[in-house]
C-alpha positions as a Markdown table, in Angstrom:
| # | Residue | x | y | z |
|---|---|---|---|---|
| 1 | Unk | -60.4 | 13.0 | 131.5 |
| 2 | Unk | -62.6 | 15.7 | 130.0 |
| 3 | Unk | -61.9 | 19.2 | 128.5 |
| 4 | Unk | -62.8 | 22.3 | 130.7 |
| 5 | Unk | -65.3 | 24.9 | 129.0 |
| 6 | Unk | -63.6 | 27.7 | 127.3 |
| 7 | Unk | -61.5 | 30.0 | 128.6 |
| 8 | Unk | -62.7 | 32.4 | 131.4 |
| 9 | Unk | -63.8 | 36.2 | 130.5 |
| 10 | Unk | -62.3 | 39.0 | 130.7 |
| 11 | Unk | -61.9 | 40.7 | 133.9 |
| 12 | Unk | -61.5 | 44.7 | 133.2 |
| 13 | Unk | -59.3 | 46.7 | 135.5 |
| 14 | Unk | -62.5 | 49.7 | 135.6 |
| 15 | Unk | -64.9 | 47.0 | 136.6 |
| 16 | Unk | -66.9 | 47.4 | 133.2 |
| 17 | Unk | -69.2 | 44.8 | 132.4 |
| 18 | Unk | -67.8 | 42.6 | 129.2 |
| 19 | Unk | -70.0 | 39.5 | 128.1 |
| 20 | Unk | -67.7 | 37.0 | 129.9 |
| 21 | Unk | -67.9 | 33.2 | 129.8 |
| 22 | Unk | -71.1 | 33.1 | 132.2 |
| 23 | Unk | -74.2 | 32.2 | 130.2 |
| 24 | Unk | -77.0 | 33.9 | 130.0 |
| 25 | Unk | -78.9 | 31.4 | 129.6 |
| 26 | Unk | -81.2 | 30.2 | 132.8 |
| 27 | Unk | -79.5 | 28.1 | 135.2 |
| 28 | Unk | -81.4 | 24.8 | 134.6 |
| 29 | Unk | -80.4 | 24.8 | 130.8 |
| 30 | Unk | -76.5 | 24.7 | 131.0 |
| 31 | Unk | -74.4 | 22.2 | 130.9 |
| 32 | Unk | -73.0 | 21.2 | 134.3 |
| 33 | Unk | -68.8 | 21.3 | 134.0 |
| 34 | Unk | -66.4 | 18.6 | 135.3 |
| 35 | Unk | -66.1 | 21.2 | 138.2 |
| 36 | Unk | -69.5 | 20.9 | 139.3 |
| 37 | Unk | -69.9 | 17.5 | 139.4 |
| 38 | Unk | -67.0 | 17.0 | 141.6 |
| 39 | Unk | -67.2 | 19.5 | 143.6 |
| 40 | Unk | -71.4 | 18.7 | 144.3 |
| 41 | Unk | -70.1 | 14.9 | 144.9 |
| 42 | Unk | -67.3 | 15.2 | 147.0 |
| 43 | Unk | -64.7 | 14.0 | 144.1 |
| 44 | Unk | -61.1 | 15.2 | 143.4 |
| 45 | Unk | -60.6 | 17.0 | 140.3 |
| 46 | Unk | -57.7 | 18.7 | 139.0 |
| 47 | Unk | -56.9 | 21.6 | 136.2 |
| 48 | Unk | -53.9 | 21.0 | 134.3 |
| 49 | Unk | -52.7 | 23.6 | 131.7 |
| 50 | Unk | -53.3 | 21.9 | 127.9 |
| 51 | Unk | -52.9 | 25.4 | 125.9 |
| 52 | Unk | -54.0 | 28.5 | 125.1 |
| 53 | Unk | -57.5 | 29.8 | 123.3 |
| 54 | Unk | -57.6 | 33.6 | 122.3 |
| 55 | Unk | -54.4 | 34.3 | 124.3 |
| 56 | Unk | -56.3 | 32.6 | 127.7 |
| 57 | Unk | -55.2 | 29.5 | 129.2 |
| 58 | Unk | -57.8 | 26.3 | 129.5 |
| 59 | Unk | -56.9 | 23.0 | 131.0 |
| 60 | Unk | -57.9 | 19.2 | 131.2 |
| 61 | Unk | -59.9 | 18.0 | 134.0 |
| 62 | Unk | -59.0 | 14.9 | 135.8 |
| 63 | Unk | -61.4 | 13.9 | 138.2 |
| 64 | Unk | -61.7 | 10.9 | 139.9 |
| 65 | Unk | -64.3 | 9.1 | 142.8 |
| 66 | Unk | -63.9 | 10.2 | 146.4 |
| 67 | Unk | -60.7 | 9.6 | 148.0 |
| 68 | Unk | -58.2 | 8.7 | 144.8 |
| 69 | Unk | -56.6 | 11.8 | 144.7 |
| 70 | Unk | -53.1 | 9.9 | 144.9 |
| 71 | Unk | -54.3 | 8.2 | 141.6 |
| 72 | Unk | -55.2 | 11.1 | 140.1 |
| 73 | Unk | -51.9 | 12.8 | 140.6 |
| 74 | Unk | -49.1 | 10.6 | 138.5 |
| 75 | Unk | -51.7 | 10.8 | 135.4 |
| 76 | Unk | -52.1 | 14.8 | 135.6 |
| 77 | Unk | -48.4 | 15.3 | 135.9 |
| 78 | Unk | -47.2 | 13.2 | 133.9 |
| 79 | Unk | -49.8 | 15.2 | 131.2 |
| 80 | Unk | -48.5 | 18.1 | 132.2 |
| 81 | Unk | -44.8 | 17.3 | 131.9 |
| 82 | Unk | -45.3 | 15.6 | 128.2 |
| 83 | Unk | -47.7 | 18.0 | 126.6 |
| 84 | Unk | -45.2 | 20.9 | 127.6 |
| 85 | Unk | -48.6 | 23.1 | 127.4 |
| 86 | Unk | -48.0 | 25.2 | 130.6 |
| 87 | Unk | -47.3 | 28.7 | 129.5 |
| 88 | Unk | -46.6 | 31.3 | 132.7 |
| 89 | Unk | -48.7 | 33.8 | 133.0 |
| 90 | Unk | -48.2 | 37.2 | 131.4 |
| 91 | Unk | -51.1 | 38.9 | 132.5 |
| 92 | Unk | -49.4 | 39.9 | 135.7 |
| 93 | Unk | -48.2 | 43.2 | 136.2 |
| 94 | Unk | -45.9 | 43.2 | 139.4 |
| 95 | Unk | -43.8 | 40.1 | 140.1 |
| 96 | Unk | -44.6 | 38.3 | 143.4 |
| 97 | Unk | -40.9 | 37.4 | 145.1 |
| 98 | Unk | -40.9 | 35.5 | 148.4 |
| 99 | Unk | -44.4 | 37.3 | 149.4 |
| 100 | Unk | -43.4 | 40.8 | 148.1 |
| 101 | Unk | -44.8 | 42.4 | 145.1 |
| 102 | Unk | -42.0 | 44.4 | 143.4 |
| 103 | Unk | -42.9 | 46.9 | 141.4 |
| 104 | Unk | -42.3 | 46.4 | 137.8 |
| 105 | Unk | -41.5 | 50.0 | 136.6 |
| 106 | Unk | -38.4 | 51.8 | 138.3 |
């Protein structure tokens, strides 16, 4: 298992530019993420929630060679259900009920 980079930017409701997590460095001198790796070779990997940084979720990466994604499974849950790190969003401004967005002021 490996830990995610931080947490995602912000994403501003005006569409104003903020720094955000992308680097500005040139493509050929990052890191490469769990997430690229698998997804470039073809290999399961899953997100579970591990915490908060600054208020924005981050998870642990479990990623595993092509075609074990029923091994992969049991570990990342049972993560999930003993670190008790999931927090539900609150970031949402209108609940979603059976498909419907309902409006959250009268």
């Amino acid at each position: 298992m490996t830990v995610t980079g931080g947490p995602a930017g912000e994403i501003r409701p005006d569409g104003s530019s903020t720094s955000g997590a992308v680097s500005a460095d040139p493509r050929d001198t990052q890191e490469p993420s769990a997430t690229a790796y698998a997804a470039t070779l073809g290999y399961p990997h899953l997100s579970v929630p591990m915490g908060q940084v600054e208020g924005m979720p981050v998870g642990i990466s479990v990623v595993g060679t092509a075609w074990t994604e029923d091994t992969l499974i049991g570990p990342a849950f049972a993560y999930e259900q003993a670190s008790k790190r999931r927090v539900p969003p609150t970031a949402c401004k209108a609940p979603v009920v059976a498909g419907h967005v309902t409006p959250s002021h009268p």
